[in-house]
VMD Tcl script that draws the C-alpha trace (Angstrom):
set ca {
  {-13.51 26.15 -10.01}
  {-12.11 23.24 -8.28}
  {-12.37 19.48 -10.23}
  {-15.41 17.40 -9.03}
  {-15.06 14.89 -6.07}
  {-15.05 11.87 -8.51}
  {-11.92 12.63 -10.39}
  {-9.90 13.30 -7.34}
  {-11.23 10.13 -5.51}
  {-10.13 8.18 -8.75}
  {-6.87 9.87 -8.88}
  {-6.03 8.83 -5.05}
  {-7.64 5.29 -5.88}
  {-4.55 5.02 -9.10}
  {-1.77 6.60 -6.62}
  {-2.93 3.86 -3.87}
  {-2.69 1.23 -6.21}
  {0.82 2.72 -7.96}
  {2.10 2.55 -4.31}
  {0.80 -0.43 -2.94}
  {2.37 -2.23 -6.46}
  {5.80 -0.92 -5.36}
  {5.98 -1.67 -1.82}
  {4.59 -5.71 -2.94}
  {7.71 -6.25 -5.21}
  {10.10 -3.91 -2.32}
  {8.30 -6.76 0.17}
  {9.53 -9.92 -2.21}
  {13.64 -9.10 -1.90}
  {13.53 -7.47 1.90}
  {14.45 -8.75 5.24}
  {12.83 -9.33 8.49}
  {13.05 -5.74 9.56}
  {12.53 -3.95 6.56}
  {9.08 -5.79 6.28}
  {7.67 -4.58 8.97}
  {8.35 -1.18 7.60}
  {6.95 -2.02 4.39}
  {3.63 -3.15 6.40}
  {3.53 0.17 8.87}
  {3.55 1.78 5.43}
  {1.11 -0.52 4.00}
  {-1.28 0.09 7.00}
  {-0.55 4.23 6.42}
  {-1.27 4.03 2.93}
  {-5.07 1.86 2.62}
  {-7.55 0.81 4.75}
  {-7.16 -3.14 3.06}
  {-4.08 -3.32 4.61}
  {-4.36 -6.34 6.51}
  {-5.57 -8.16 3.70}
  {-2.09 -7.57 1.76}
  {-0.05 -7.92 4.58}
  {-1.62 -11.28 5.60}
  {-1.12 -12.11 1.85}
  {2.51 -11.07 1.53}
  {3.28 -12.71 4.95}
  {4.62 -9.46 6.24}
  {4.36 -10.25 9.64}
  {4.15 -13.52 11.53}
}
mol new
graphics top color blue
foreach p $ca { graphics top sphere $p radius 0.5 }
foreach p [lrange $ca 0 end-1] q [lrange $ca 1 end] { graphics top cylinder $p $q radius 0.2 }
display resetview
């Protein structure tokens, strides 16, 4: 029997967050160009994403 619906949607929810953590402090010591990776990523990874990348001034 497969776990319920909750416990998976929680366990995305912590990996999201995990990654999202990463990529902010990656963001802090990267360059021009490597930013607007971090924000493709950022845009891949959660629907919030142009919240954080507004926030982090990933692109002008």
């Amino acid at each position: 029997m497969s776990g319920s619906e909750r416990r998976r949607e929680l366990r995305r929810r912590r990996h999201r967050r995990k990654q999202v953590a990463k990529l902010t402090v990656k963001a802090g010591k990267s360059g021009p160009a490597e930013k607007l990776e971090i924000a493709r990523k950022l845009r891949r990874l959660t629907p919030g994403a142009e919240i954080l990348i507004e926030r982090l001034s990933l692109v002008s």
